[in-house]
N, C-alpha and C positions, 0 to 999 in steps of 0.2 A: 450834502447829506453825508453823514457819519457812515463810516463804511461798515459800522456792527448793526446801523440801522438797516442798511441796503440787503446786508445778509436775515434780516428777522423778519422781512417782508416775500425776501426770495422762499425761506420758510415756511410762511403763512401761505403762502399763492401755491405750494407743493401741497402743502394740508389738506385746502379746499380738497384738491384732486386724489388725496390719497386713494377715499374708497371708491373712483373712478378706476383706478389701477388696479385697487384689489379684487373690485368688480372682475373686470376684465381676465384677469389671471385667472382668478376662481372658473369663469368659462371657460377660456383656454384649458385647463385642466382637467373638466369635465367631460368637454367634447373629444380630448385626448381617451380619457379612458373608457368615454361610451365606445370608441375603436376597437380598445382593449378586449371590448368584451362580443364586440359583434363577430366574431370570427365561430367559437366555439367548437367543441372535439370536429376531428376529422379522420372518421373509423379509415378510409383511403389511405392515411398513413401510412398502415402496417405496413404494405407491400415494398417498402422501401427498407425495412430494419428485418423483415420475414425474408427475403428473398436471399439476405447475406449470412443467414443462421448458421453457424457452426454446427456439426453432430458429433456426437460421442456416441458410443455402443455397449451395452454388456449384458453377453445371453439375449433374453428375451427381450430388455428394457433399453429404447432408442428415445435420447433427448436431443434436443434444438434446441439454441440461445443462441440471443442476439442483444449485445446491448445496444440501449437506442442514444443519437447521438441528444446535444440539447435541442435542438430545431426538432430533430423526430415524435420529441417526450410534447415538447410545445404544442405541435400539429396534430398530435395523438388526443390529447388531454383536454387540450384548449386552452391553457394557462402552463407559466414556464414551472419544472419542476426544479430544474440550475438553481433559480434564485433563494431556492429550500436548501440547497445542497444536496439534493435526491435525484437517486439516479434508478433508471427502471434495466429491468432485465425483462427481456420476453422470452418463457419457455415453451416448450411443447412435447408434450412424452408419449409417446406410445410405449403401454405395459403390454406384449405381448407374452408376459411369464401366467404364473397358476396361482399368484398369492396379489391381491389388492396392494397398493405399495403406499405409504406414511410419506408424506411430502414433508420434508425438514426444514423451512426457510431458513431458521438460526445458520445453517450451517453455512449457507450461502453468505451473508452480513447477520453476527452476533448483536446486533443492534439494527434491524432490516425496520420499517415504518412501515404499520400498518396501514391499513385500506381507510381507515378512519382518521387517521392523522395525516393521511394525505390529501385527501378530500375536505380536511377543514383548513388546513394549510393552504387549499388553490381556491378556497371559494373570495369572493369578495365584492363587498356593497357594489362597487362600480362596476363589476359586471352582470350585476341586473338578472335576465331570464335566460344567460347564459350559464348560471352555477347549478339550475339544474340538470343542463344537460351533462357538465364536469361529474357533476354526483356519480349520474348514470354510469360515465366513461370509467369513473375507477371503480363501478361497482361489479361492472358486466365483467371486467377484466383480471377481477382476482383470480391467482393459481389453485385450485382445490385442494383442500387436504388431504383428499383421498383419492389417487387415483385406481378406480375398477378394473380386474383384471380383463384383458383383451379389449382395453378402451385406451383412447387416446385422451390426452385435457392439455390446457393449452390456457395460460395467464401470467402474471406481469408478478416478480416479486421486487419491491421499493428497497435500494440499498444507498449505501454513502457515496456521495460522486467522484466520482477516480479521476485521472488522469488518459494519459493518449493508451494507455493500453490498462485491461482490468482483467485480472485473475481472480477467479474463484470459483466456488465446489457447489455442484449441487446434491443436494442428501435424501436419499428415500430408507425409510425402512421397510423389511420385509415382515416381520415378525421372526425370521431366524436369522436377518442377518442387515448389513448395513450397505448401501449402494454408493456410490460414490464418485462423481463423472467432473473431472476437472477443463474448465476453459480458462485461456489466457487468447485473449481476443482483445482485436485495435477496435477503439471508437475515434470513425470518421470525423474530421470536422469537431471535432472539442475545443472549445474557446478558453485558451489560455495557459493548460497546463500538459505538460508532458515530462516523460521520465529520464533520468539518465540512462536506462537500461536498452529503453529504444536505437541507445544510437551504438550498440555493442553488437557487431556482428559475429553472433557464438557457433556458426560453424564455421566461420575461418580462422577461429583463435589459434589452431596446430592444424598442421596437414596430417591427414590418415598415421600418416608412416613415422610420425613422432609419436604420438601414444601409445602406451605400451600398457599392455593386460599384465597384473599382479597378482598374486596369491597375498592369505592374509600376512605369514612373517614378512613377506619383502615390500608389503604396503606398510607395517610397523617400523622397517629400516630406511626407508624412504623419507616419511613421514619427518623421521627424528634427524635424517641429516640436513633437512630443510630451513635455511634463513632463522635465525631466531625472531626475526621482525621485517616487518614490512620499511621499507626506506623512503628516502627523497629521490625525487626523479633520476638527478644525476648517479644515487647508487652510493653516496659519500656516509649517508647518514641516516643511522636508524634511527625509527619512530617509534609506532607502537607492537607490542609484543603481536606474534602471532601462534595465538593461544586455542583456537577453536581447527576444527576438520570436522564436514560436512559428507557424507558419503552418500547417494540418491541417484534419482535417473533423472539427469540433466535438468531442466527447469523447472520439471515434477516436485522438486526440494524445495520451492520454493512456496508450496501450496502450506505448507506447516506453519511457517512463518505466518501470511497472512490469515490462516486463520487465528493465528492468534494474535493478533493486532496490528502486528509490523508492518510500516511501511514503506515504502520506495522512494526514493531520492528523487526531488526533479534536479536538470541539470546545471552548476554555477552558469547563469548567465545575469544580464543586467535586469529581467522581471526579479529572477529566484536573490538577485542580492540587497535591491532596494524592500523584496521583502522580509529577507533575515533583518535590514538593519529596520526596519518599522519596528519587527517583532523583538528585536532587543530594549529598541529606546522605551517601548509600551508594555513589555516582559507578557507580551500574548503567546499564542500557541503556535506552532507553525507546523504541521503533522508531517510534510514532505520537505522538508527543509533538506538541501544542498547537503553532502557530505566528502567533506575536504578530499581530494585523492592522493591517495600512497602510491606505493610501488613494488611488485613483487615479481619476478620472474619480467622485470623491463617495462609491464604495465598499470596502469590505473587498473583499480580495481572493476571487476566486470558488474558485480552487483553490491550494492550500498541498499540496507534497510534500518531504521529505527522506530522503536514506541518510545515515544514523546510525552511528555505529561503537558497540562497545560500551558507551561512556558516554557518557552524555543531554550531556555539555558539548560533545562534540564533531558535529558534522555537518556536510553540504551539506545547504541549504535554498533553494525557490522562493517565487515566490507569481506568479498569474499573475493576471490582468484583461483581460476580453474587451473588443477593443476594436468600436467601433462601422462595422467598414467589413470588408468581404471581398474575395477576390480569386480568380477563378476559379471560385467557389463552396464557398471555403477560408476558415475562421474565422483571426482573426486574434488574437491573446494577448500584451499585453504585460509584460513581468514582470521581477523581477528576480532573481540566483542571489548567495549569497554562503558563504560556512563560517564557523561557529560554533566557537570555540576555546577557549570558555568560559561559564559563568553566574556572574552575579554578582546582588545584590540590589540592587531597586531600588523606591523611593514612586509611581513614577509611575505604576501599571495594582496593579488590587486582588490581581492574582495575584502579586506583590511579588518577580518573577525576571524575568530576560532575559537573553537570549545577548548573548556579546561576541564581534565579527566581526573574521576575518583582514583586515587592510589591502587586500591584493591579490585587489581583487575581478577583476580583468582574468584573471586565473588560475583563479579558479573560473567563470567565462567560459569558458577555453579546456577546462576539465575537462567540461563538457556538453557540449558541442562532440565534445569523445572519445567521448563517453558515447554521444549520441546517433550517433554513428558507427558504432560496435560493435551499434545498434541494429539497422541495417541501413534504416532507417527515412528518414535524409535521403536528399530527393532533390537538394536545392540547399543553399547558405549564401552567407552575405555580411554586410557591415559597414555600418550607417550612423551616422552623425553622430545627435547627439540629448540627451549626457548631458551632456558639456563635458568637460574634460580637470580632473585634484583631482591635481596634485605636493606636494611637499614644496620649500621647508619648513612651508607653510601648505596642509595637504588638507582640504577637507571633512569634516563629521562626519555621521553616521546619528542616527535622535533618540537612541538611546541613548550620544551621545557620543564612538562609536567612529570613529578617523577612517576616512578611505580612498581607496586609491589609485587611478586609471584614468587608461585613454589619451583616456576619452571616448567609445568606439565603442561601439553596440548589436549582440550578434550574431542574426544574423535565420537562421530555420532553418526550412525548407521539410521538412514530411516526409512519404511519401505512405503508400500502402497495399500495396504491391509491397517487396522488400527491393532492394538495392543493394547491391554491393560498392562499397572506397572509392573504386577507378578508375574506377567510372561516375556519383558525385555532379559535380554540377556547381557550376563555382565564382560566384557576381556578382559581378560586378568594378567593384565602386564603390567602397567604403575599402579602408584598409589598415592593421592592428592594429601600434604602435610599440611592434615585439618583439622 
């Protein structure tokens, strides 16, 4: 026998039995997800994501939040909400003040999933007379929009799924005025992602007895004799400029940022690398992408955030380092902002990428500047001396080569805990940006 006949018969006798196999599968598949679906909500949950609730306080008005991990959301719901990208918050408020309070969800995630796009997002054929009871689960559990004064209420607002630690604000209004109660709180048990920030221990970055309390001239001379740029570990070779100052209370400064979009670095390892180079060779989005470390005062930077557009080449990126000195009882952060307009490869770091930086970093200066305006968050700004001025036709380079432009000035940005409209920030009138 001809060995292409031997194979047209081996063929033919698999044929027969294909839709034996696809039989088969199809079952197997089925009885998989009639599983899927027999389990359904499990109000018992709560006690497990309720009992860890963080509190905040102010005057009359006392919240609780708890984010839930994915297994909690799963148990809760009865279907995964991970697999959406959605992640629930559980609040609980008691208004003991004299005015009914506006529940803000925006404020919480600018893009938070309604009670109805989550609910049609977890329903599904294969789980049968189990998608009524999911219905029910996200329906009992919505947060009210109004909570009555001397009442308590208590529901779930649907935001973007974070990483091992999620910060964010929750917002009431009163009719005279705006509430405001910030967590930054670990989620147990998160499968898969965590941050660089997590593994920065920030009260041991200076002992007591090195920080030192500043008035505002000697925080403006400070300021300006500081590094023009952040370096290479060994200290040999400057990078990029350090163009930006951060003034706040301690990781409270960081609530500005993510509400407005920025966000948190996970840390280089071999998940975070094989997933930058996916998102390079496919030019997808990678929102927490890795962000290379400098060196300022001896260390890596303590906090790395960027808003990313949909491809990993392009972004706004920070990196901030606490500096050794305060002011009013306000941390200080010095750091640098630039945009990333490309990746390219490179020998020098084992993770064998790195962004290529716009010239005009004076410009993405000015876009934080906006950014943090629209936060509501500055209370003051100003300019000092400190970087040196990089023209053309010879501009300085970043280590990775790239050159870059500036007038020289740092912008220093004071931001409190109260909002601001922009006609009540105040200006310091010390430089002045050549624009």
């Amino acid at each position: 026998m001809m060995p292409g006949t031997a194979q047209r018969q081996i063929w033919r006798a698999l044929a027969r039995w294909r839709w034996l196999w696809l039989t088969l599968a199809l079952l197997a598949l089925l009885a998989a997800m009639s599983q899927w679906g027999t389990g359904g909500p499990d109000p018992v949950a709560e006690q497990s994501f309720v009992s860890r609730a963080d509190v905040r306080e102010r005057g009359a008005v006392t919240v609780r939040a708890a984010v839930l991990t994915d297994d909690e959301s799963e148990r809760y719901f009865g279907a995964s909400l991970a697999d959406h990208g959605i992640q629930a918050i559980w609040l609980s408020v008691n208004n003991g003040a004299d005015s009914p309070l506006q529940f803000l969800p925006i404020v919480t995630d600018p893009n938070y999933f309604s009670e109805a796009e989550v609910e049609r997002l977890l329903r599904a054929w294969w789980r049968g007379s189990a998608n009524a009871s999911i219905t029910a689960a996200v329906a009992r559990t919505r947060m009210p929009e109004i909570v009555p004064t001397k009442q308590t209420a208590a529901g779930f607002v649907f935001t973007h799924r974070e990483g091992g630690r999620k910060l964010f604000t929750v917002g009431f209004e009163t009719g005279t005025e705006e509430l405001l109660f910030r967590f930054a709180l670990p989620i147990p048990g998160v499968r898969g992602v965590s941050y660089a920030i997590e593994k920065v221990d920030f009260a041991n970055i200076y002992p007591s007895s090195m920080v030192e309390e500043v008035d505002l001239p000697t925080l403006r001379e400070k300021l300006a004799q500081l590094p023009c740029c952040a370096a290479s570990k060994n200290g040999e070779k400057n990078g990029d400029p350090l163009n930006i100052v951060i003034v706040g209370r301690g990781l409270d400064a960081l609530f500005s940022f993510i509400g407005r979009g920025w966000k948190l670095d996970e840390p280089f390892d071999l998940h975070s690398t094989y997933r930058t180079i996916q998102a390079f060779l496919f030019r997808n989005e990678y929102l927490n992408a890795p962000v290379s470390p400098l060196h300022v005062f001896g260390r890596e930077q303590e906090v790395a955030l960027q808003k990313a557009r949909n491809n990993i080449s392009l972004r706004n990126h920070l990196r901030l380092w606490l500096a050794p000195f305060t002011i009013d009882g306000l941390q200080v952060w010095i750091g640098q902002i630039s945009r990333d307009i490309g990746i390219k490869l490179t020998t020098q770091v084992w993770y064998l990428t790195t962004h290529r930086i716009s010239p005009d970093v004076d410009q993405d200066r000015f876009y934080l500047l906006q950014d943090l305006m629209m936060s509501g968050a500055v209370s003051r700004f100003g300019y000092v001396r400190g970087v040196g001025a990089s023209t053309m036709p010879n501009p300085r380079v970043n280590l990775g080569g790239d050159p870059y432009l500036t007038d020289g000035l740092r912008l220093v940005v004071f931001l409190g805990a109260s909002r601001r409209a922009l006609d009540q920030i105040d200006l310091l009138d010390w430089e002045h940006p050549h624009r």
